[in-house]
C-alpha positions as CSV (number, residue, x, y, z in Angstrom):
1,X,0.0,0.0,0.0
2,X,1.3,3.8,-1.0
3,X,0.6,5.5,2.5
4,X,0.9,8.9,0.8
5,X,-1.9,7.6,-2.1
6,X,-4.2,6.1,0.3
7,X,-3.9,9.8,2.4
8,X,-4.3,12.0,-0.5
9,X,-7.0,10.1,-2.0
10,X,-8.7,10.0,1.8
11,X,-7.8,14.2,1.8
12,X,-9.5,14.4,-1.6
13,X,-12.6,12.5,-0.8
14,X,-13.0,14.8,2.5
15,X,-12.9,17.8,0.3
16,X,-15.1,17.2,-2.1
17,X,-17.7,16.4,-0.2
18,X,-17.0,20.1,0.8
19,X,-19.9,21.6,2.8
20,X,-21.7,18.6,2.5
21,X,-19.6,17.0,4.6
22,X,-20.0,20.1,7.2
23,X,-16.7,22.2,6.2
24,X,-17.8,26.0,6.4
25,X,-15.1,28.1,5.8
26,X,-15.6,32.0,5.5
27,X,-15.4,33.5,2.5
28,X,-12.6,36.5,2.8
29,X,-14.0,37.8,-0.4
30,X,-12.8,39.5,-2.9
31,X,-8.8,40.3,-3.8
32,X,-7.0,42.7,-5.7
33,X,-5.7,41.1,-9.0
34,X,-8.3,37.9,-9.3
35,X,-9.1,36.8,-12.6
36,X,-13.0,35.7,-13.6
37,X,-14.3,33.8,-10.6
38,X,-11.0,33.5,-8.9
39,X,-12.8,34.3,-5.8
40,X,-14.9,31.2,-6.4
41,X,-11.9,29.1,-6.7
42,X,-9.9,30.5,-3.6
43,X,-13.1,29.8,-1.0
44,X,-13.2,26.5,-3.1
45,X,-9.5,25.4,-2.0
46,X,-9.9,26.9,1.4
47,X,-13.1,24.9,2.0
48,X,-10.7,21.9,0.8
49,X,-8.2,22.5,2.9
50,X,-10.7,22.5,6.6
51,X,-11.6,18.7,5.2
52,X,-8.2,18.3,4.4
53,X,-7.4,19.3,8.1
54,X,-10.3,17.6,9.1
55,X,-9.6,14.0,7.6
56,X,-6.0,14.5,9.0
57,X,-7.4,14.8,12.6
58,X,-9.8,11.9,12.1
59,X,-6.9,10.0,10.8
60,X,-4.5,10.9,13.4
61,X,-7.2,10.0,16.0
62,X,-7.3,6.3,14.5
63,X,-4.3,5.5,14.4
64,X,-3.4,6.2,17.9
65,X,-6.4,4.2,18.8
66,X,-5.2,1.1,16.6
67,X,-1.1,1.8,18.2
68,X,-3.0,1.6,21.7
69,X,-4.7,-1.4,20.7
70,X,-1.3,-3.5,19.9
71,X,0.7,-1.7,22.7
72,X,-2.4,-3.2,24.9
73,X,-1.8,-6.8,23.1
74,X,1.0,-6.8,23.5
75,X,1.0,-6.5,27.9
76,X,-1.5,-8.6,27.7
77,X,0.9,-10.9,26.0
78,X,3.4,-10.1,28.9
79,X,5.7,-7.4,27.3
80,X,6.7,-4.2,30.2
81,X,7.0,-1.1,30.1
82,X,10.6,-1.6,29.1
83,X,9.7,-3.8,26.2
84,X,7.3,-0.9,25.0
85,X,9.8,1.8,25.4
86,X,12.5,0.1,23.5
87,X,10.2,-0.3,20.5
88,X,9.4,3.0,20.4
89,X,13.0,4.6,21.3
90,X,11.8,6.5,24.2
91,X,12.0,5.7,28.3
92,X,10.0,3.7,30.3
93,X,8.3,6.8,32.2
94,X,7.3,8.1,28.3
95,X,5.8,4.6,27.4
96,X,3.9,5.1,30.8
97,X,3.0,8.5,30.3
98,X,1.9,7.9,26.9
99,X,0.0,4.5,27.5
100,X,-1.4,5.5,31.1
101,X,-3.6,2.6,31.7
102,X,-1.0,0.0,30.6
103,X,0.5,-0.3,34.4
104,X,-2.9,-1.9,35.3
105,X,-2.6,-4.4,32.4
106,X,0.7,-5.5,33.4
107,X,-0.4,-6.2,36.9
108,X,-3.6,-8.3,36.2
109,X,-1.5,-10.0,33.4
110,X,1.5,-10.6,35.6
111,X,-1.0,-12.3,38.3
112,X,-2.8,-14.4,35.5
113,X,0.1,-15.4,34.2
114,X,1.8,-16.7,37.4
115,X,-1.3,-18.3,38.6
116,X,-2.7,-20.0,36.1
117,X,-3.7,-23.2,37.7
118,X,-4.8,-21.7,41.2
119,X,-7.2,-20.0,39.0
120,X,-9.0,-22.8,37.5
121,X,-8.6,-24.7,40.7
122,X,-10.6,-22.3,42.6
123,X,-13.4,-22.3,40.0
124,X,-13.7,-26.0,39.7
125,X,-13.6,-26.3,43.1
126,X,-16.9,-24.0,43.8
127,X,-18.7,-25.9,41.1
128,X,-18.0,-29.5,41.9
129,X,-19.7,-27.9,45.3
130,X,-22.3,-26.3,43.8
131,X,-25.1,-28.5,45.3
132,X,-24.0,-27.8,48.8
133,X,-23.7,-23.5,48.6
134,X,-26.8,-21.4,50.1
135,X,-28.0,-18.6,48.7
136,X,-30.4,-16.2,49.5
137,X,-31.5,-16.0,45.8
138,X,-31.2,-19.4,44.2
139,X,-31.8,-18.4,40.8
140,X,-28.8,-15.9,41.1
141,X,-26.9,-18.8,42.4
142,X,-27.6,-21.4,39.6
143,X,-27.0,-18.5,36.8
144,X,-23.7,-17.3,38.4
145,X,-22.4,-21.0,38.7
146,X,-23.9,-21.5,35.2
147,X,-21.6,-18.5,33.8
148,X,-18.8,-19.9,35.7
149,X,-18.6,-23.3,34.0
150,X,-18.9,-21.6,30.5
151,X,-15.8,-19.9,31.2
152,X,-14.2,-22.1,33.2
153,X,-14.5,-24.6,30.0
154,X,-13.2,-21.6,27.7
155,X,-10.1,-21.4,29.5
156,X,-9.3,-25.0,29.5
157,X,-9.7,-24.4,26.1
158,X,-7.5,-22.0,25.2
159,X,-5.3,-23.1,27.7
160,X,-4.9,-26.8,25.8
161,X,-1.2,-27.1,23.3
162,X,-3.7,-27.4,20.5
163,X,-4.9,-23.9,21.3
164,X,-1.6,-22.7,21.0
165,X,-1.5,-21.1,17.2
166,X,-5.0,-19.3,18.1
167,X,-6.2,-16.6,15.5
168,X,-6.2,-14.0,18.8
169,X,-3.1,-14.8,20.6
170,X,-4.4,-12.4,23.7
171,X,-8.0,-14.5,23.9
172,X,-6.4,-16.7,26.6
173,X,-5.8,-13.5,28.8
174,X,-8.6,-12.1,28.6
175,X,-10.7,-15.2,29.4
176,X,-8.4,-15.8,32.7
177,X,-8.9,-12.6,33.8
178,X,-13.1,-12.9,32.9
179,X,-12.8,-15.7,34.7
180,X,-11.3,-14.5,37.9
181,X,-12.8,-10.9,38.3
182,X,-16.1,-11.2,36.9
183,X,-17.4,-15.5,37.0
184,X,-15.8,-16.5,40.1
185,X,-16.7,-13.2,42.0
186,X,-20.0,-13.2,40.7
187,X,-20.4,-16.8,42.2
188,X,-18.6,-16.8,45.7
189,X,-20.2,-12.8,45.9
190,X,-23.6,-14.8,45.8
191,X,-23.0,-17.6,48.2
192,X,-24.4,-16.9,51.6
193,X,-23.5,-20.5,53.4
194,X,-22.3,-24.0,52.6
195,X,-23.9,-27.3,53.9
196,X,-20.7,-29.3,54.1
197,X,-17.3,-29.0,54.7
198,X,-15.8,-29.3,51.3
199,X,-18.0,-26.7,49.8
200,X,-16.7,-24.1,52.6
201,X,-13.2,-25.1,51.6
202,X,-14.2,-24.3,48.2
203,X,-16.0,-20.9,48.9
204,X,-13.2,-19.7,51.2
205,X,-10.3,-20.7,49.2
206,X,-11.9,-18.8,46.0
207,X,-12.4,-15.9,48.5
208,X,-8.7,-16.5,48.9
209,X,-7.8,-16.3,45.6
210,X,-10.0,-13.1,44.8
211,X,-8.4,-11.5,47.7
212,X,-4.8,-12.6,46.1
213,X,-5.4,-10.9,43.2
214,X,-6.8,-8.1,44.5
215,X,-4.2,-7.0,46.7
216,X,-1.8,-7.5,43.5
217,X,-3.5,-5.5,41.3
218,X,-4.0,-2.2,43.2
């Protein structure tokens, strides 16, 4: 792709739309010297250039939502701050300053990544016990633990070698962390009481692990 074709042709399509497109530019009027309806022409090409401005700022405004996106990807993929900053040739405090909300990434990535295991152990655990947790709203209950076996079953999923050439290498990640802070909160956040001793295990071991991760997040 020619990056300076595709922009011009994206800058010419912007202005020709013209005022259809919303552009309003002032006409300064008339100027010593113009020829026939050289005054037409000039509010013409300065109509052009607002859209041409115009589609530049849209432009801009994408692609440093699409560079967010794959500095985003890749944290989640467990690159730092210093892996950031020396693909972009600046220092770590830039990379922070410029990506902001990347620290938080790293953290819940860095917790996922190193606990794995405890994670789906926890889950499974609560819903091999789900006919021995209380509730004050069954039907809450039975959804919540129905949510956490659907992801619970993603993640070993995308967890298994053959899931290894995925089409979205982050999937994984982001399923993990579902998982976690929004399935197995959701169900132990529920649970008012257990009936046996196992399913307390269960309950306050996943409290455990909730409590784990978020004291390492913050």
């Amino acid at each position: 792709m020619n990056l300076t074709l595709s922009v011009d042709d994206l800058i010419d399509r912007a202005a020709s739309a013209g005022a259809g497109a919303g552009v309003t530019v002032a006409d300064p009027g008339a100027k010593s010297g113009d020829v026939g309806d050289e005054r037409a022409r000039r509010h013409d090409a300065l109509t052009a250039l607002r859209a041409a401005l115009d589609a530049g700022a849209a432009v801009q405004d994408a692609l440093s939502e699409a560079i967010t996106r794959r500095a985003e990807s890749a944290v989640w993929l467990g690159a730092s701050l210093a892996d950031l900053a020396a693909v972009t040739g600046h220092s770590r405090q830039a990379a922070r300053q410029r990506w902001g909300d990347l620290g938080t990434i790293y953290r819940r990535r860095r917790w996922l990544g190193n606990h794995v295991e405890e994670a789906g152990w926890a889950a499974r655990l609560v819903l091999d016990a789900a006919g021995d947790l209380v509730a004050d709203d069954g039907a809450r209950l039975d959804e919540a633990l129905s949510a956490l076996r659907t992801a619970a079953d993603a993640v070993t999923r995308e967890f298994a070698p053959s899931a290894l050439g995925a089409a979205d290498p982050t999937a994984r990640w982001h399923l993990l962390h579902e998982l976690v802070d929004v399935h197995l909160r959701a169900a132990v956040d529920t649970v008012t009481g257990t009936t046996t001793p196992e399913a307390d295990f269960a309950v306050h071991g996943a409290r455990g692990v909730l409590s784990y991760f978020d004291s390492a997040i913050t």
